[in-house]
C-alpha positions in Angstrom: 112.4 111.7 54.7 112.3 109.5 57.6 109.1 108.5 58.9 107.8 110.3 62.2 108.0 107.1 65.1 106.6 110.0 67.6 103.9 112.2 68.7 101.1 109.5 67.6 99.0 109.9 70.5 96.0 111.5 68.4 95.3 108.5 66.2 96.8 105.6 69.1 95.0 105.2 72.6 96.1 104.8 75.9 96.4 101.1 76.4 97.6 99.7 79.4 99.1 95.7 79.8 96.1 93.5 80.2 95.5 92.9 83.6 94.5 89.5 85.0 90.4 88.9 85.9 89.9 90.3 89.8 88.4 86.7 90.7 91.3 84.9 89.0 94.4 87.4 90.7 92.5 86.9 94.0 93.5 83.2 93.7 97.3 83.9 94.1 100.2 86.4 94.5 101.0 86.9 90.9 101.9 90.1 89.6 98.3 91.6 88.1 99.7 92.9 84.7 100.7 91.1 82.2 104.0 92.3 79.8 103.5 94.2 76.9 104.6 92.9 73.2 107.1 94.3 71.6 104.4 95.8 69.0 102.4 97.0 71.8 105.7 98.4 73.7 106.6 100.1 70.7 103.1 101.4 70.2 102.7 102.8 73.2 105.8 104.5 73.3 104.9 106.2 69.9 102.7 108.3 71.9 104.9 110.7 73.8 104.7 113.9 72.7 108.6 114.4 72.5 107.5 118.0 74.5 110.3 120.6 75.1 109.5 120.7 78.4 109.3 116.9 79.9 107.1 116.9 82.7 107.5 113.7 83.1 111.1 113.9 83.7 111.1 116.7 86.1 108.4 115.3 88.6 110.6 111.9 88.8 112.3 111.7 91.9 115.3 110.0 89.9 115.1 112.7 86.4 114.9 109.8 84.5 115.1 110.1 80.3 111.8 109.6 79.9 111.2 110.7 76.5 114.5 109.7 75.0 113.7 105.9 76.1 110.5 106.1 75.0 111.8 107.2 71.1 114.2 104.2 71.7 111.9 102.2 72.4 109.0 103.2 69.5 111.8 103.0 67.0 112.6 99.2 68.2 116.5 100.1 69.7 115.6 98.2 73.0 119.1 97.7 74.2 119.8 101.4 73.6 116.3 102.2 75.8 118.3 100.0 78.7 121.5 101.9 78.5 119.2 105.4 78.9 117.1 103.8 81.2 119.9 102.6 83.8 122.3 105.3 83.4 119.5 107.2 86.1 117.8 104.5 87.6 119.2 101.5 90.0 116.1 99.5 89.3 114.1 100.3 86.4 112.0 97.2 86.6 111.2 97.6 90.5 110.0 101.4 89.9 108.1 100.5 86.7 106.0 98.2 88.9 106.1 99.8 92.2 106.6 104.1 91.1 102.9 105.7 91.9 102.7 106.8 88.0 99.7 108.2 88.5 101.4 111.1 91.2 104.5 111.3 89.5 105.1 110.9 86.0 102.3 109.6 84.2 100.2 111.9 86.7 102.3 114.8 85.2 102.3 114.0 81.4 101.4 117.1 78.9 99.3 114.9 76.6 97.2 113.7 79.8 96.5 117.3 81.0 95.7 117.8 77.1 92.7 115.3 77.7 94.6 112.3 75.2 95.1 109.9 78.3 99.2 109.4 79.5 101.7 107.6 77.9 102.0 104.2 79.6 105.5 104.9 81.1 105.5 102.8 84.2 104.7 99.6 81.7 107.0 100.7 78.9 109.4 100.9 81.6 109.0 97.3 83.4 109.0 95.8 79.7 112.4 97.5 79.1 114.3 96.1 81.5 112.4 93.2 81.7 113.9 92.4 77.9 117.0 93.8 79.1 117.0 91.0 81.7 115.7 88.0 79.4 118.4 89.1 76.5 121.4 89.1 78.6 121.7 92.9 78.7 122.1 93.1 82.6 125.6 92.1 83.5 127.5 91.9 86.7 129.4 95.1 87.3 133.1 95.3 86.3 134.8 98.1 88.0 137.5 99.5 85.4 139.9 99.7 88.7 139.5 98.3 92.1 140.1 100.3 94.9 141.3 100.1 98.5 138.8 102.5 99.6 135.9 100.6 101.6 132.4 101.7 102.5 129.8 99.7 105.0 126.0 100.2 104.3 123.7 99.7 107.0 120.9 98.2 105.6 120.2 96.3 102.4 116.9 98.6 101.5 116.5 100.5 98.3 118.5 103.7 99.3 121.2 101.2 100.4 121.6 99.0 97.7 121.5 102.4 95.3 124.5 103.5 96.7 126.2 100.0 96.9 126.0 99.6 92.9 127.0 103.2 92.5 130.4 102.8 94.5 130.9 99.3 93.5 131.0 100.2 89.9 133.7 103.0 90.8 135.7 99.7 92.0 135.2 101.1 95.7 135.2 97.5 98.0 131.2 97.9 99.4 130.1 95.8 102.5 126.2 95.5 103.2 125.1 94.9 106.8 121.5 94.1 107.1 119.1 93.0 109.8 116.9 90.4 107.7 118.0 86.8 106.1 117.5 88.7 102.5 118.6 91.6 101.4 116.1 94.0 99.5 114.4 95.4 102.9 110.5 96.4 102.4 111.2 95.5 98.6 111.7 91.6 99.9 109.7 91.7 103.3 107.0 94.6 102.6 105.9 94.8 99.1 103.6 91.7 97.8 104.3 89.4 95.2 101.5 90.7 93.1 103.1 94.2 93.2 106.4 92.9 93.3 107.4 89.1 92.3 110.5 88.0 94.6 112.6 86.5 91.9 112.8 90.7 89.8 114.2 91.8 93.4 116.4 88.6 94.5 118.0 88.7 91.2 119.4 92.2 91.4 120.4 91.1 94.7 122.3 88.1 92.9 123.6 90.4 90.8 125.4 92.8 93.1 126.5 89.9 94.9 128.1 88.8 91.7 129.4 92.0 91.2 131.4 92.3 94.4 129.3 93.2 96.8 129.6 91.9 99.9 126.3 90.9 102.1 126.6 90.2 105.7 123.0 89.4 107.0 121.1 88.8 109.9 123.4 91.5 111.1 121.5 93.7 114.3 123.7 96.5 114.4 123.8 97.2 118.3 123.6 93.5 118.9 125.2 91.8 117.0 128.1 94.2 116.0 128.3 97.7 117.2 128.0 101.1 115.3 131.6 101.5 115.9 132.9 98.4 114.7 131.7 99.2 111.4 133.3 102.5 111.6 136.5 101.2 112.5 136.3 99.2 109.4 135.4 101.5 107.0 136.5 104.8 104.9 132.6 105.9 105.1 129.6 104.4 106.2 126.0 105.1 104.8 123.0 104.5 107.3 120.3 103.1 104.9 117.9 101.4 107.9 114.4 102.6 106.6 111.8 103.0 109.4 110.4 100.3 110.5 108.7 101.4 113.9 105.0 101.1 113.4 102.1 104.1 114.7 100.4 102.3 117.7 96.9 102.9 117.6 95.4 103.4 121.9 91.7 102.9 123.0 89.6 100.7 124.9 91.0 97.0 124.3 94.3 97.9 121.6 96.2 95.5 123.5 94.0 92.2 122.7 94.6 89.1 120.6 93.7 89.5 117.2 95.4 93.4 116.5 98.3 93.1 114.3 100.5 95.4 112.7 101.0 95.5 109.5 104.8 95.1 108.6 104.5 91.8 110.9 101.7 90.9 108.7 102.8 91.5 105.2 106.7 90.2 105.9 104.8 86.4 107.8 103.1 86.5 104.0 106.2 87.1 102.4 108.0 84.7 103.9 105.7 82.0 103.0 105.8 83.2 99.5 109.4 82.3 100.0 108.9 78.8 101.7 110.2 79.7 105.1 108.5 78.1 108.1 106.8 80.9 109.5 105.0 79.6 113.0 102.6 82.6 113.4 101.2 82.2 109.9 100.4 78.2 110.9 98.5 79.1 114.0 96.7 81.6 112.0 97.9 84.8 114.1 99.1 86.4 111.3 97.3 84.6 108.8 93.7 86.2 106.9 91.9 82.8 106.2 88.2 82.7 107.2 88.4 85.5 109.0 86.5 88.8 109.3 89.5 91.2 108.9 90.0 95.2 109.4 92.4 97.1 108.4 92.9 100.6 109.5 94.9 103.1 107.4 94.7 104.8 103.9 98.0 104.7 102.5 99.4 101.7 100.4 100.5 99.6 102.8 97.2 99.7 104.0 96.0 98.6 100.5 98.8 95.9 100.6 97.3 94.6 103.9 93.4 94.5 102.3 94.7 92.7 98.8 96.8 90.2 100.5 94.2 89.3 102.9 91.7 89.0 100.0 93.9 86.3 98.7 94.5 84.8 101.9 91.0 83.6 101.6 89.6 86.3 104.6 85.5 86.0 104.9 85.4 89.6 104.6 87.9 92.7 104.0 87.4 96.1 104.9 89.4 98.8 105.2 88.6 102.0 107.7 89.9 105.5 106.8 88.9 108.9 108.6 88.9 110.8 105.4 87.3 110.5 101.8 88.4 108.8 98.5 89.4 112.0 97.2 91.9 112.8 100.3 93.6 109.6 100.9 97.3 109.0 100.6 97.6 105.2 98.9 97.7 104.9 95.1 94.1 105.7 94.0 94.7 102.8 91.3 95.5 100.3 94.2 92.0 101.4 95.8 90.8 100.2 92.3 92.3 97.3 92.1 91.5 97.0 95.9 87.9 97.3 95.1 87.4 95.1 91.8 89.2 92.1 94.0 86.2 92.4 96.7 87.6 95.1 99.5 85.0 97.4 100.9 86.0 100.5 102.2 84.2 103.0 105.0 85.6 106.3 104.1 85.3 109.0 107.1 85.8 106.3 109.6 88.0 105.7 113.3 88.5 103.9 115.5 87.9 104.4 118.7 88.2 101.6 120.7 88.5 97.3 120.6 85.4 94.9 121.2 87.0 91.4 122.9 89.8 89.6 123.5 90.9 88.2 121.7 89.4 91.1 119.2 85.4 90.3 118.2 85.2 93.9 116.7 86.0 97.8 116.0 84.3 100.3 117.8 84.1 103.0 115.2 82.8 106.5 115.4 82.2 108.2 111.7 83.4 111.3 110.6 83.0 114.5 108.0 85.6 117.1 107.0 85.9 120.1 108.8 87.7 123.5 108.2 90.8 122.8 106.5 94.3 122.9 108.5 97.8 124.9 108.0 98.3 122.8 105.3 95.2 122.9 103.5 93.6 120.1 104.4 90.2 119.1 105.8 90.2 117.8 109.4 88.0 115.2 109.5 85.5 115.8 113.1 83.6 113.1 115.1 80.0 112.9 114.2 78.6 112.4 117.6 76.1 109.8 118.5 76.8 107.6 115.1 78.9 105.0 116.7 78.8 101.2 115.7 80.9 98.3 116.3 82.1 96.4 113.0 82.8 92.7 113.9 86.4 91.7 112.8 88.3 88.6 114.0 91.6 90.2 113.0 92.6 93.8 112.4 95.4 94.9 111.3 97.0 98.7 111.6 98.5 100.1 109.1 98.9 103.8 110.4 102.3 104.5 108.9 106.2 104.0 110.3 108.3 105.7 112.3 112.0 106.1 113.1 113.7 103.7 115.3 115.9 105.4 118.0 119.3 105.0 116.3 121.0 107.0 118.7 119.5 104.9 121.4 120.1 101.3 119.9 123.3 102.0 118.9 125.1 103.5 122.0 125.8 106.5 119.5 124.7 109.9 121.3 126.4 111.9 118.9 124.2 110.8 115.8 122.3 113.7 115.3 118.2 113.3 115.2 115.4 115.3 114.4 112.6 116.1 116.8 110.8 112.8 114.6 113.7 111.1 115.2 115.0 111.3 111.7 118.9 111.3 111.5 119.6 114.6 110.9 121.4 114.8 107.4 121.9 117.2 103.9 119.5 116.2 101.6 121.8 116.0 98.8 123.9 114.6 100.1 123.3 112.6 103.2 126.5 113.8 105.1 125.8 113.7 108.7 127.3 115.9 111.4 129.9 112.3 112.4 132.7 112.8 110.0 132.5 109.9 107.5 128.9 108.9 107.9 126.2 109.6 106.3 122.5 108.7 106.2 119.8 108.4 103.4 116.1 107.6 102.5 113.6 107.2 105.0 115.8 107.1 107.4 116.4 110.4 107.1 112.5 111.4 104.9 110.5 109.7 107.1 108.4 107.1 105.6 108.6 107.9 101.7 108.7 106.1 98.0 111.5 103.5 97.2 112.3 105.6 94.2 112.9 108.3 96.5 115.3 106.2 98.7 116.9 105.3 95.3 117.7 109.0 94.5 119.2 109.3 98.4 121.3 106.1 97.6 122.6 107.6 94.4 123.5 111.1 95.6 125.1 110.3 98.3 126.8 107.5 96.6 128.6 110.3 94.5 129.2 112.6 97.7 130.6 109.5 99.3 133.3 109.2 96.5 134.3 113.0 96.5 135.3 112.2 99.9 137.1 109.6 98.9 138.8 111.2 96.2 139.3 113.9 98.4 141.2 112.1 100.9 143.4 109.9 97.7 144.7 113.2 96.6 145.8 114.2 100.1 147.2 110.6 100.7 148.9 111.0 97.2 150.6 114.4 98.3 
């Protein structure tokens, strides 16, 4: 009888990819984790459970295989772990670094609620297609059959570029507009390097490109070329924007030198990352070194801001956030890794106002939680009277993103929006009210996960070609 590759999680611990010292990854912008081995890969995966109800695979946005790629993978059929991996996921590699494991999958795993610690999936994951990748395993796509069919994206993000390999590899002709120099979106601009090297995201860019995809960049829909021009020019056409309109923060002095936002911040890094000549970085607007910095926010683009700045060579770092630890919204892993590279948070803290201008400090008042809300949360309340002024030479706000106006920008009145100014859209599958347009990830969420965009892109990818379809057996008639 065979010997059982599975279900070895009593005898085999949890083990994670080593992660780099915090005083050596605060030198640079290198991803933090190093790859698994092959032995180790195929250790870890050993440990799933094989369950007969995957947990794991129901609270993933996408459904991925989980435990059949993990089997793959602990019985050393790597290529076959690809196929199963890719056949449900766009960008295995991104999610495996980027996906918040710890809420989704590996946060849902039956041999962690059985106390035995989760199966690495996120890692086993990255490694996968990461192989996948070095071997030659990733090729271009090669539709079976082209077809005259045409579809314009708007907006090279995650949800977007989902969508574009889905129709391309259905040999449907797939046109990208997008407002940046590189296509990828947040994944290029937002995201840091040691989260999310550039070369994992340019290369699936490369490939798509290769593949038949056509990008047309630095392309301001509104300016540029209108909403209707790319209509006219299309069979369908998926909005895939994002939101990219940050919370503004009011109070005494929010208008002085010094108060940055934090998409401006993280893409200036980026860019340099990149080699681009990036002015506001030079003059040190946008640009951490030496400085006392703030940033004010508890999700992860907030923890983005505070480990970049860290390795930007900032004096201090600390981050402000009105409720506790326990009640934050960022990765509680990235707080982790936050706080091992030298960030120091003040939990139950706001602001209320600016010291200076340009910006010398915070005003902040502190806070406790209060009777919980209609969603069951705490709401944090002022303490009065315990009001200091934290000194900061450059804070940075990171308090979320909202929708642009769409309707507004583009001289469309009839895209419909939600009172938050989300395009109004079906869920599964992005159709909007305009006949032939549809809409998908945050665009139409509000600010959410890329692998959540990623499902958007897919699903509506395959509404898309019903329509399609739809409309070649009419014309065939």
């Amino acid at each position: 009888m065979a010997k059982q590759p599975m279900l070895k999680f009593v005898k085999v611990q949890r083990d994670m990819p080593t992660k780099r010292d915090a005083e050596q990854r605060r030198a640079d912008f290198h991803e933090i984790y190093a790859e698994y081995a092959d032995a180790k890969a195929q250790e870890q995966s050993s440990r799933c459970s094989q369950c007969g109800v995957p947990y794991c695979q129901s609270h993933c946005p996408l459904h991925n295989n989980i435990p059949d790629w993990l089997r793959l993978t602990a019985e050393g059929r790597l290529q076959e772990a690809y196929e199963v991996s890719q056949a449900t996921n766009t960008f295995p590699e991104i999610c495996g670094r980027i996906c918040p494991q710890d809420r989704l999958c590996e946060g849902n795993c039956v041999i962690e609620k059985s106390g035995h610690g989760t199966v690495t999936i996120g890692a086993v994951e990255k490694y996968i297609t990461d192989t996948a990748w070095d071997e030659g395993w990733v090729k271009p796509i090669t539709p079976a059959q082209e077809r005259k069919e045409s579809v314009g994206i708007i907006g090279a993000g995650p949800g977007g570029l989902a969508a574009a390999d889905v129709l391309r590899r259905q040999g449907v002709q797939v046109t990208v507009y997008d407002r940046y120099d590189r296509a990828g979106g947040l994944m290029t601009y937002g995201i840091p390097g040691f989260k999310l090297e550039k070369p994992v995201v340019m290369r699936r860019n490369e490939q798509l490109e290769l593949g038949g995809v056509r990008f047309v960049l630095n392309c301001n829909v509104g300016d540029d070329m209108s909403f209707e021009d790319i209509r006219d020019q299309h069979d369908a056409v998926i909005i895939a924007t994002g939101v990219y309109k940050s919370r503004d923060l009011g109070g005494p002095g929010s208008g002085a030198d010094g108060i940055v936002r934090a998409l401006d911040y993280l893409t200036a890094s980026n860019r340099k990352s990149f080699g681009d000549a990036v002015p506001e970085f030079e003059s040190g607007e946008l640009n951490a070194e030496g400085k006392k910095v703030v940033v004010i926010g508890g999700g992860d683009t907030a923890m983005d801001c505070v480990r970049t700045a860290i390795r930007q060579g900032a004096e201090s770092v600390k981050c402000l956030y009105r409720r506790d630890r326990a009640n934050m919204p960022g990765s509680q892993r990235e707080v982790q890794n936050a706080e091992e590279e030298g960030v120091q948070f003040e939990w139950l803290t706001a602001p209320k106002g600016f010291a200076g201008d340009p910006v010398t400090g915070v005003m902040v008042q502190r806070m406790r939680l209060g009777l919980p809300d209609a969603t069951g949360r705490q709401m944090p309340e002022i303490i009065e009277g315990s009001d200091y002024v934290e000194p900061a030479d450059l804070v940075i706000k990171a308090l979320g993103f909202e929708p642009e106006e769409l309707p507004t920008l583009w001289g469309v009145p009839e895209l419909e929006v939600t009172r938050w100014g989300t395009v109004k859209a079906e869920f599964t599958t992005g159709a909007t009210a305009l006949p032939g347009v549809y809409a998908v990830g945050d665009i139409v969420r509000g600010a959410s996960l890329v692998v959540w965009a990623i499902r958007d892109g897919r699903d509506c990818a395959d509404a898309v070609m019903h329509q399609l379809n739809g409309a070649t057996a009419v014309a065939a008639e």
